[in-house]
DSSP file (Angstrom, degrees, kcal/mol; ACC not computed):
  #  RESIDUE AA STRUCTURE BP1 BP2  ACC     N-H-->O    O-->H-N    N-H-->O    O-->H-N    TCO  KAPPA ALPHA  PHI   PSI    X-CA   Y-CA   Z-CA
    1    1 A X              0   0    0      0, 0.0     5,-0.1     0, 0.0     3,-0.0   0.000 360.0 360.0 360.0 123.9  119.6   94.9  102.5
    2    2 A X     >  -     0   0    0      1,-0.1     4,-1.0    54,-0.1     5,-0.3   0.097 360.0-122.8 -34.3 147.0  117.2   95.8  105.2
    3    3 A X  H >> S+     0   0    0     49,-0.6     3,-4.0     2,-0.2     4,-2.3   0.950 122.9  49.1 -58.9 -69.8  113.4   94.1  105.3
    4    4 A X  H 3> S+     0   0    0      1,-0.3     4,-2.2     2,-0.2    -1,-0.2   0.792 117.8  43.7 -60.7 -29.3  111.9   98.2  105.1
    5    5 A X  H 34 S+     0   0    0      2,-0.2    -1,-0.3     1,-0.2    -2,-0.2   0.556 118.6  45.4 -90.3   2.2  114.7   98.5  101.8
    6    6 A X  H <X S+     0   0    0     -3,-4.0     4,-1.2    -4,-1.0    -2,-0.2   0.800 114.4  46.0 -93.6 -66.3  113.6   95.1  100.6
    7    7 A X  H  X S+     0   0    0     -4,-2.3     4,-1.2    -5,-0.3     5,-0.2   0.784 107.4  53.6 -39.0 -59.1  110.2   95.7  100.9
    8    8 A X  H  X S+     0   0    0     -4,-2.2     4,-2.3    -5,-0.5     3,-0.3   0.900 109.6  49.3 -50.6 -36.4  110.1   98.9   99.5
    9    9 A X  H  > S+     0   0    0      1,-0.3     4,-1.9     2,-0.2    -2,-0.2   0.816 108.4  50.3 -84.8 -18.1  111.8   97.7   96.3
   10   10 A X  H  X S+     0   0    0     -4,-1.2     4,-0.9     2,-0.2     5,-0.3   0.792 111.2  60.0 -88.5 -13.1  109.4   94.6   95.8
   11   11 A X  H  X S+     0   0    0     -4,-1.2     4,-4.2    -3,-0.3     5,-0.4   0.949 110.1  40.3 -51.5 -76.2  106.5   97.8   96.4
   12   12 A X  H  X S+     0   0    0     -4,-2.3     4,-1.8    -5,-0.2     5,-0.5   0.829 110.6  49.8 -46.6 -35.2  107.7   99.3   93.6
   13   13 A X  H >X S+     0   0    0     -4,-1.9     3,-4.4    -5,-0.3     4,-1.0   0.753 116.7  54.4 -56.0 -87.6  108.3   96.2   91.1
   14   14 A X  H 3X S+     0   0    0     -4,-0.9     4,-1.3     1,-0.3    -2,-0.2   0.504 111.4  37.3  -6.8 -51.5  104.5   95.5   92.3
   15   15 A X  H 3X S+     0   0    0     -4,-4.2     4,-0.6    -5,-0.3    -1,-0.3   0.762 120.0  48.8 -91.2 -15.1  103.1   98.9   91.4
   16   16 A X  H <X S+     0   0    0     -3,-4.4     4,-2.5    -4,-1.8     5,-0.3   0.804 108.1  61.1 -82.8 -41.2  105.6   99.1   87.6
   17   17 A X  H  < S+     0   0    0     -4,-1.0    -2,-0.2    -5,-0.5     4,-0.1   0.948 116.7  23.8 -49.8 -43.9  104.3   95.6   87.0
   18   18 A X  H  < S+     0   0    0     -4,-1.3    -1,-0.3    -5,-0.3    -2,-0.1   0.635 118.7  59.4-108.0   6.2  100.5   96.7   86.9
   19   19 A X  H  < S+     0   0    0     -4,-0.6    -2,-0.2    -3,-0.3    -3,-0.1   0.616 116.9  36.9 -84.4 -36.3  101.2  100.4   85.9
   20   20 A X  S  < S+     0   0    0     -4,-2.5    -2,-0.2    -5,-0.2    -3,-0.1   0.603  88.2 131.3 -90.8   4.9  103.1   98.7   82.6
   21   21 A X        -     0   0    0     -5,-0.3     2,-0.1    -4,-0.1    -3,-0.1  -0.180  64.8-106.1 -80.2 166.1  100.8   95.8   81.9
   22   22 A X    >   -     0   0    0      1,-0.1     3,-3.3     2,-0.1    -1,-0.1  -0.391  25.3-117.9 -79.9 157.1   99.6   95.2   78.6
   23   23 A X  T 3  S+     0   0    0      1,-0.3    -1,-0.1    -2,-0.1    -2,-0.1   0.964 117.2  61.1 -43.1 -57.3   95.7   96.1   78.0
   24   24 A X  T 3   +     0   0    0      3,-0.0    -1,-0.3    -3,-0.0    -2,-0.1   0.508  69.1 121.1 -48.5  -9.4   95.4   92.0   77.3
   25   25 A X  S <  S-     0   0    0     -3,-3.3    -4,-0.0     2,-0.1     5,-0.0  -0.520  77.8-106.9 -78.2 139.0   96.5   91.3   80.8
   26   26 A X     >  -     0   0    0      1,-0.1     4,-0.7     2,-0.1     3,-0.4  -0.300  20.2-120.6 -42.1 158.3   93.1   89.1   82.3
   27   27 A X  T  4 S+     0   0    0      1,-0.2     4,-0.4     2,-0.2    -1,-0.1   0.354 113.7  58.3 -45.8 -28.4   91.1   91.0   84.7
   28   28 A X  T  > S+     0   0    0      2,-0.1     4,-0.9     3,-0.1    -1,-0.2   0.716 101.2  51.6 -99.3  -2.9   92.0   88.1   87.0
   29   29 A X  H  > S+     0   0    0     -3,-0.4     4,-1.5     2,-0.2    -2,-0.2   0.686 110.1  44.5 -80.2 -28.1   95.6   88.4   86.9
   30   30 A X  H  X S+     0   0    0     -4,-0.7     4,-0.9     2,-0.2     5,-0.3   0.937 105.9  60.1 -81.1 -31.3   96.0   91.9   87.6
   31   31 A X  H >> S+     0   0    0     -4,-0.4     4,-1.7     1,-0.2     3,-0.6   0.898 108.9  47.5 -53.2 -43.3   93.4   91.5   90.5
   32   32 A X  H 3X S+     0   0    0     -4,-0.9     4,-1.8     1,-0.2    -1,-0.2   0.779 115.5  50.8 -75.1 -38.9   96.3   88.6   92.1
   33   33 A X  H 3< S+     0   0    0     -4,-1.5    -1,-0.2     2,-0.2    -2,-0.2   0.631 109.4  43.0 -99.0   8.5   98.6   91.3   91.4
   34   34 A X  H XX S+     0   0    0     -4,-0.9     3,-1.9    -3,-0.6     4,-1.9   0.802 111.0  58.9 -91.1 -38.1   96.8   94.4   93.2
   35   35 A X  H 3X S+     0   0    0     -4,-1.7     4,-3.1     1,-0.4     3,-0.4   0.944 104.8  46.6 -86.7 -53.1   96.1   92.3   95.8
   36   36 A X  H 3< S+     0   0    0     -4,-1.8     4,-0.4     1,-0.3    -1,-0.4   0.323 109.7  58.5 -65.4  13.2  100.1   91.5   96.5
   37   37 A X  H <> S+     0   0    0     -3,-1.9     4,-1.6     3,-0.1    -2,-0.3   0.586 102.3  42.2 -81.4 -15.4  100.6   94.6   96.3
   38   38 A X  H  X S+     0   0    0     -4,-1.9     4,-1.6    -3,-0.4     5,-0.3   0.908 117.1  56.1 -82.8 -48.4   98.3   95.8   99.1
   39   39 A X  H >X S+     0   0    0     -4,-3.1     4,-3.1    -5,-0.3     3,-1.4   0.943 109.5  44.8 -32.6 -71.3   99.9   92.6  100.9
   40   40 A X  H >> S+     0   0    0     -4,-0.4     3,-1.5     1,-0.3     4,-0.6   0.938 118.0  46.5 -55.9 -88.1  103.5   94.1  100.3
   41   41 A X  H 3X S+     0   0    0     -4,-1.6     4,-1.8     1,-0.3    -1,-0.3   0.407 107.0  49.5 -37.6 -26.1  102.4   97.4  101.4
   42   42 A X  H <X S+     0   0    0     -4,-1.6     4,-2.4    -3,-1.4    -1,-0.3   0.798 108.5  57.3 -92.6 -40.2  100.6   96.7  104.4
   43   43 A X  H << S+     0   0    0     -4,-3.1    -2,-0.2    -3,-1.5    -3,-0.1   0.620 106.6  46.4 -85.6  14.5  103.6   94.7  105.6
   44   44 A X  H >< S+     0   0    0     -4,-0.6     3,-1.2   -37,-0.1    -2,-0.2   0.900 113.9  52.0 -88.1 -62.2  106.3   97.9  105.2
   45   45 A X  H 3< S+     0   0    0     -4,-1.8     2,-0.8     1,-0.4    -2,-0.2   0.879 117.2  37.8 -78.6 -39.1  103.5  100.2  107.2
   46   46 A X  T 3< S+     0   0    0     -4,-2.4     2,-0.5     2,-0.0    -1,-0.4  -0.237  88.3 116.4 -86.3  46.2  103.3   97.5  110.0
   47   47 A X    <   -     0   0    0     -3,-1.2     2,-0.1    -2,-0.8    -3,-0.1  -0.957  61.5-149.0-112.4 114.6  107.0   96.9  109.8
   48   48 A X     >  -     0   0    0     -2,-0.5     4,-1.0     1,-0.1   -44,-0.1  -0.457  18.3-118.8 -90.2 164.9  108.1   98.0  113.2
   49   49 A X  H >> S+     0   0    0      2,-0.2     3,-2.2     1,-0.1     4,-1.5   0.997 121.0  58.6 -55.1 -64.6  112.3   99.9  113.8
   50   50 A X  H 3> S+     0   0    0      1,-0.3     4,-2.1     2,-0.2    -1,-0.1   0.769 107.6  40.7 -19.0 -63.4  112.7   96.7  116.2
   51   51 A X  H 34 S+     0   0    0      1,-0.3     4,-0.3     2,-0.2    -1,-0.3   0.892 112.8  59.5 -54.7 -37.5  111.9   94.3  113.1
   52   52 A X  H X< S+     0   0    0     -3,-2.2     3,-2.0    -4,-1.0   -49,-0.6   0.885 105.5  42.9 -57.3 -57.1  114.1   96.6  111.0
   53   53 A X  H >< S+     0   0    0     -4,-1.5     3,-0.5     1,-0.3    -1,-0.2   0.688 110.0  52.3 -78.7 -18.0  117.4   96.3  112.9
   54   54 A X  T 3< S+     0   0    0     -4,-2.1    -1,-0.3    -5,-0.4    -2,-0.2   0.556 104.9  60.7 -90.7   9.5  117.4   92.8  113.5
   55   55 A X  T <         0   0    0     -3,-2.0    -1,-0.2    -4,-0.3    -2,-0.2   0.422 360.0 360.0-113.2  -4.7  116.8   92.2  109.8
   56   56 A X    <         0   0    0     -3,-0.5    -1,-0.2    -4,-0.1    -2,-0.1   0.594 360.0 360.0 -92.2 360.0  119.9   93.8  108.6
């Protein structure tokens, strides 16, 4: 699996994970989990082709 197809798929767990959390999840737990997601996300848009090919 590629970093960019790797990366994409941990996006998406990220964003089901706090689209599906229960009302009860703490306020600081979701915050830990917005915040890896902005992580995840910022390192697929800086994810250069170079990185890409040597990762496959």
């Amino acid at each position: 699996m590629s970093r960019r197809s790797q990366l994409e798929h941990e996006v998406s767990l990220a964003q089901k994970r706090i689209k599906e959390a229960p009302q009860n999840t703490p306020a600081n737990i979701r915050k830990i989990w917005e915040q890896e997601l902005v992580e995840l996300e910022v390192e697929l848009n800086n994810l250069t082709d170079e990185e890409e090919d040597n990762n496959d």
